[in-house]
C-alpha positions as CSV (number, residue, x, y, z in Angstrom):
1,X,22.6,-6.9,4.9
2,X,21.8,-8.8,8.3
3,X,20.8,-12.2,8.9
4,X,18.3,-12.6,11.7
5,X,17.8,-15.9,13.5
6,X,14.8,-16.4,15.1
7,X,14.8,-19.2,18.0
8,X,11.3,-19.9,19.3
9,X,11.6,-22.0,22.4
10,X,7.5,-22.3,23.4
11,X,5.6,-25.1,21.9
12,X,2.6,-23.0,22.2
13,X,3.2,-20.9,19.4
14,X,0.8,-17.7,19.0
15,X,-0.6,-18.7,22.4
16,X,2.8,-18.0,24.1
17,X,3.4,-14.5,25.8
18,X,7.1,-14.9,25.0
19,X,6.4,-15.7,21.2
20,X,3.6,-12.5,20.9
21,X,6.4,-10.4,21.9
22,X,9.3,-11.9,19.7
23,X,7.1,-11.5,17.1
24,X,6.3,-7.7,17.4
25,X,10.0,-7.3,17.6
26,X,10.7,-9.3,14.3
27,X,7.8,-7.6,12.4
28,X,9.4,-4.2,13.9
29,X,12.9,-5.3,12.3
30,X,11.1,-6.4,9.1
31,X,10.0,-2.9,8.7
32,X,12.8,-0.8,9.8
33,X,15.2,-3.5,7.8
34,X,13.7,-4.5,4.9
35,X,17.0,-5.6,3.2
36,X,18.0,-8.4,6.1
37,X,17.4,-12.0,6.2
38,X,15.0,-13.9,8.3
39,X,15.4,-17.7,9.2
40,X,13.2,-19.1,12.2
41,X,13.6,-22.5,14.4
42,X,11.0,-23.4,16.7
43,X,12.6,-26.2,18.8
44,X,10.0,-28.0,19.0
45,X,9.0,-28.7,15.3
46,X,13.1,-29.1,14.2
47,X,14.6,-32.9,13.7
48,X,17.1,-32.4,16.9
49,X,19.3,-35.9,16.8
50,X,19.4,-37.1,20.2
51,X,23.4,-36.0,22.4
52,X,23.7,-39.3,23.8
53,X,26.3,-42.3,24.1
54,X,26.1,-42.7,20.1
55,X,26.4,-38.8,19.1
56,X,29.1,-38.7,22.0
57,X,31.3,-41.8,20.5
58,X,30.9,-40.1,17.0
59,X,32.0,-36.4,18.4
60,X,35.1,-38.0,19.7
61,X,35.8,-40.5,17.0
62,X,35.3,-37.5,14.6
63,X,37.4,-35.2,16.5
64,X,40.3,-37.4,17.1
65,X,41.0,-38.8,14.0
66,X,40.0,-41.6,14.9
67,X,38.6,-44.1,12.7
68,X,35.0,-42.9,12.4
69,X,32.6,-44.9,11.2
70,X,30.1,-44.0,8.2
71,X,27.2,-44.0,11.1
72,X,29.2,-41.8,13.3
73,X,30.2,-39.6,10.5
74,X,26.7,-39.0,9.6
75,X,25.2,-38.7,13.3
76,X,27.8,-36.0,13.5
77,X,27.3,-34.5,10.3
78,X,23.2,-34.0,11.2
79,X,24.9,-31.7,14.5
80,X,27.8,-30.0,12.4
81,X,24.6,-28.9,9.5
82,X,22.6,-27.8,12.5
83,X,25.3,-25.9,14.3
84,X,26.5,-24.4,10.8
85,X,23.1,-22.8,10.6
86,X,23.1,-21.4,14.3
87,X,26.4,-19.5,13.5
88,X,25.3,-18.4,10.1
89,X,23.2,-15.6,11.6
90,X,24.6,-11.9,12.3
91,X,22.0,-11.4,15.0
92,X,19.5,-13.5,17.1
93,X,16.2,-13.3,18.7
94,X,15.1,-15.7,21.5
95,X,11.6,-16.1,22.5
96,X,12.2,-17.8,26.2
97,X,9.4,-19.2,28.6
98,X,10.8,-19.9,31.9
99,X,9.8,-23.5,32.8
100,X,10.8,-24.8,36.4
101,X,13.0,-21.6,37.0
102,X,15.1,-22.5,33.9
103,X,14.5,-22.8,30.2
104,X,12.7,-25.4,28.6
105,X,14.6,-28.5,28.1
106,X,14.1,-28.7,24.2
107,X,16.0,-25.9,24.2
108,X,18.6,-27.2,26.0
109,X,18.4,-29.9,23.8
110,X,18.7,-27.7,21.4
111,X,21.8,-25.7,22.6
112,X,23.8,-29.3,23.3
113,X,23.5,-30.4,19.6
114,X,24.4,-26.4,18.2
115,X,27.3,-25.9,20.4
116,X,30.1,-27.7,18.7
117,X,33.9,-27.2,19.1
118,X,35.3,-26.3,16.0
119,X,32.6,-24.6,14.8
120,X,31.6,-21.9,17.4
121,X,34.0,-22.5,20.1
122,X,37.6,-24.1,20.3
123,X,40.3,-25.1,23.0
124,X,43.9,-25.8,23.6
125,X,46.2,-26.0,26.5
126,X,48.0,-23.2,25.7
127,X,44.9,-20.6,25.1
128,X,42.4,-22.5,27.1
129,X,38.6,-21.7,25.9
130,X,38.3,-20.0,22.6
131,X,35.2,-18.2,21.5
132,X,34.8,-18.5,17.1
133,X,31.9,-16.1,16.9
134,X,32.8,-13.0,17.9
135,X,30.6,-9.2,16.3
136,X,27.2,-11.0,16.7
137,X,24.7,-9.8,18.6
138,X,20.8,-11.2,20.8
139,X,18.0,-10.3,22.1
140,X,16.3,-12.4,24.8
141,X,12.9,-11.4,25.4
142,X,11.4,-13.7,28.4
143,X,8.4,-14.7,30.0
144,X,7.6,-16.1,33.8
145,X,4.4,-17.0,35.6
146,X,6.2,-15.4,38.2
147,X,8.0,-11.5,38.6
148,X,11.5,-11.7,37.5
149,X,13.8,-8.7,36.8
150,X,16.4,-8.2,34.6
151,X,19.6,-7.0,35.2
152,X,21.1,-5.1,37.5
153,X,19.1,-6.9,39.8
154,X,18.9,-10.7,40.3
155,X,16.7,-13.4,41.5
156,X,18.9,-16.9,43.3
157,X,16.0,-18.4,41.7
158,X,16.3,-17.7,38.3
159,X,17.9,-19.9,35.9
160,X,16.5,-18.7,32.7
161,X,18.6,-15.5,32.6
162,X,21.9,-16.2,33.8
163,X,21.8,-19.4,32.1
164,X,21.0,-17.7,28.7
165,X,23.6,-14.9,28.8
166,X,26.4,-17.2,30.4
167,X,25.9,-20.0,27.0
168,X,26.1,-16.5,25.0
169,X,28.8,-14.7,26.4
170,X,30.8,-18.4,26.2
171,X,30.6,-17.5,22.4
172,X,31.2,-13.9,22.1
173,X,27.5,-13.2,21.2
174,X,26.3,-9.9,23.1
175,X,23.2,-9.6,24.9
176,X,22.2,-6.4,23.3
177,X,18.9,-6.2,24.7
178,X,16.4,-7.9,27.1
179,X,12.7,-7.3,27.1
180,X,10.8,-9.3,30.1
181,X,6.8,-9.8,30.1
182,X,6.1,-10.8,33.3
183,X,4.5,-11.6,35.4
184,X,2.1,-13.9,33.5
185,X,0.3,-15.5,36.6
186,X,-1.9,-12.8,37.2
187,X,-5.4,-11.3,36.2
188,X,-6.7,-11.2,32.4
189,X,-6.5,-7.6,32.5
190,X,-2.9,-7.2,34.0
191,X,-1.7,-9.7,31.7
192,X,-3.0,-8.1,28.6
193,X,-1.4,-4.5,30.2
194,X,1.8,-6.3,30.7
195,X,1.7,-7.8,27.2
196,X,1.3,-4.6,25.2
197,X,4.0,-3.1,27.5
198,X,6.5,-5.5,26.9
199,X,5.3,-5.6,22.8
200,X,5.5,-1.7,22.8
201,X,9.3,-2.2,24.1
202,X,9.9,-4.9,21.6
203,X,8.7,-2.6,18.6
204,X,11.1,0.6,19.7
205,X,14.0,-1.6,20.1
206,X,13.6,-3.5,17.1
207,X,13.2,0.1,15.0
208,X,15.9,1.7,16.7
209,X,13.6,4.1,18.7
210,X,14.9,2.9,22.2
């Protein structure tokens, strides 16, 4: 049995060309994989405690042994349950509007709190960076006002994509597919053609079909 983690990263819900698409992917899984797990986070509705000097002083007091105290040890606890529920999935699905050439920032936020050492990554001198999550698997499926491809190709203005599989691959979680619907600037008619193309793609993959 699989658990799937669903990240939504558009506040727009429904409305949201990435989301649309996610969603035909997960309700493709749900069928072909009736057994696994589902847990969804939409960024934007989740409690995210603030990374800043306080969550900072209590990562380090926490992590050094030093004398944390019972404010710090609960600032740090909120990241540690929030991270511990990132890295209990066996798979993930990202829903990912591009915002300013990049991702959107509650995401970010989102990624800062979750990405904790200890509990998906770790370091020492002698081995350097150490992935702790390595067999699991994503799949980003994006959206852009404007035409972006996917790999091989590349874009020097895109941020959304290399940013994405560079945060993944520093955890050992493969990129196992990528499904783009875009562009989104464009005529009512194109975008609804380019919307069922994209949802068409997400259904196959999800069932195993592609």
């Amino acid at each position: 049995m699989t658990h799937l983690l669903f990240i939504e990263a558009s506040p727009m819900k429904a409305a949201s060309t990435s989301s649309t698409v996610a969603t035909a992917w997960l309700e493709a899984w749900r069928e072909a994989h009736p057994e696994d797990t589902v847990d969804t986070i939409n960024v934007w509705d989740i409690d995210l405690p603030p990374f800043d000097a306080d969550m900072i002083a209590a990562k380090f007091a926490v992590l050094r042994a030093q004398n944390a105290t019972p404010p710090q040890q609960a600032l740090w606890a909120r990241a540690v349950a929030l991270s511990q529920r990132f890295n209990a999935a066996d798979r993930y699905l990202f829903s990912l509007p591009m915002w300013n050439f990049g991702i959107p920032y509650r995401l970010k936020h989102f990624i800062d709190v979750v990405t904790l050492p200890g509990q998906n990554w770790s370091w020492s001198r002698q081995d350097g960076y150490q992935a702790l999550l390595p067999g699991k698997r994503a799949t980003l499926v994006y959206s852009s006002a404007g035409a972006y491809p996917l790999r091989p190709e590349e874009d020097d203005s895109d941020f959304q994509k290399p940013y994405m599989r560079r945060w993944l691959r520093f955890l050992d979680i493969e990129v196992d597919a990528e499904i783009s619907a875009a562009p989104t600037l464009v005529a009512p008619e194109e975008l609804a053609a380019t919307k069922a193309g994209a949802m068409e793609r997400a259904r196959s993959l999800a069932s195993g079909q592609a």
